[in-house]
C-alpha positions in Angstrom: -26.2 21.2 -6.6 -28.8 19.0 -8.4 -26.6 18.8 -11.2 -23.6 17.9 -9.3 -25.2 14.8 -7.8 -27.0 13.6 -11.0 -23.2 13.8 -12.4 -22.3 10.9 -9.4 -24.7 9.1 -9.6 -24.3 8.8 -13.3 -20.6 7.7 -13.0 -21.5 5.2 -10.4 -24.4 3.4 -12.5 -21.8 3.6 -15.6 -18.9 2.5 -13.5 -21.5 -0.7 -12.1 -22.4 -1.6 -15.5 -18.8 -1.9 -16.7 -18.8 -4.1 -14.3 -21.6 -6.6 -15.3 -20.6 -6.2 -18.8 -16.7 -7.7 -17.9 -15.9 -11.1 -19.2 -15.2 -13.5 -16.4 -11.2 -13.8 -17.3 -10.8 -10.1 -16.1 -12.0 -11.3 -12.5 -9.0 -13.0 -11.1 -5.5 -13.6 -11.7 -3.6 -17.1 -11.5 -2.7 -16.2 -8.0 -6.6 -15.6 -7.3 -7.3 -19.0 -8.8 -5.0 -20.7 -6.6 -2.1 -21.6 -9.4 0.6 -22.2 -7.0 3.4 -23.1 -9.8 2.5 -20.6 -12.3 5.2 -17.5 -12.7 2.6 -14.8 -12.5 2.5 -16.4 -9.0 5.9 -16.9 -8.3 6.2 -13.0 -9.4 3.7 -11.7 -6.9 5.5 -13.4 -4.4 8.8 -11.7 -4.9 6.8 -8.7 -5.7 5.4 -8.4 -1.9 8.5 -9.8 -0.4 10.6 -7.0 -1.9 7.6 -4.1 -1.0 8.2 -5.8 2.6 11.9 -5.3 2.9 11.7 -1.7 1.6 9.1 -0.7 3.8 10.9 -2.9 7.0 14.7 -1.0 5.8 12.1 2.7 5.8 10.8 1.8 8.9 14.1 0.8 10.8 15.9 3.5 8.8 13.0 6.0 11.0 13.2 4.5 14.3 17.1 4.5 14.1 17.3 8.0 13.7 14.2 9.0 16.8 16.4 6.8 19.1 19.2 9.0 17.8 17.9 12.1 18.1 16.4 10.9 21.8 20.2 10.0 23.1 21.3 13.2 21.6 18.8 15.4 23.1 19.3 13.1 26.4 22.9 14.4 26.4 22.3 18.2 25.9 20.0 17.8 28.4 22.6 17.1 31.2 24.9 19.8 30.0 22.1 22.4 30.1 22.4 25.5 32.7 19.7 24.9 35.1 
């Protein structure tokens, strides 16, 4: 048990000084810096955008098919022997 959290700690003081030991170009990309008109920016940009329409056309494609399933159930349900 001893061992096991010696082990964690040890990867979190190693992971922490990898950290201090970074140059400062590693920090931040041109999008960070604020680089409006450079095409690692422009990239990024289309790069979200296009995560955002996938996940909007997932989403939609899901609630389509509940409100489906909901009128379909909603007409079994009226020709169900009561």
């Amino acid at each position: 048990m001893i061992k096991k959290i010696f082990n964690t700690v040890m990867v979190f003081l190693d992971f922490g000084v990898f950290l201090l030991w970074m140059p400062a170009k590693v920090y931040a990309c041109a999008v960070c810096y604020g680089a409006v008109d450079s095409p690692l920016t422009k990239g990024l940009n289309m790069a979200i955008l296009t995560l955002l329409i996938i996940l909007v056309g997932v989403l939609g494609s899901v609630a389509a098919f509940l409100l489906y399933v909901r009128k379909r159930s909603k007409e079994n349900e009226s020709l169900a022997i009561h």
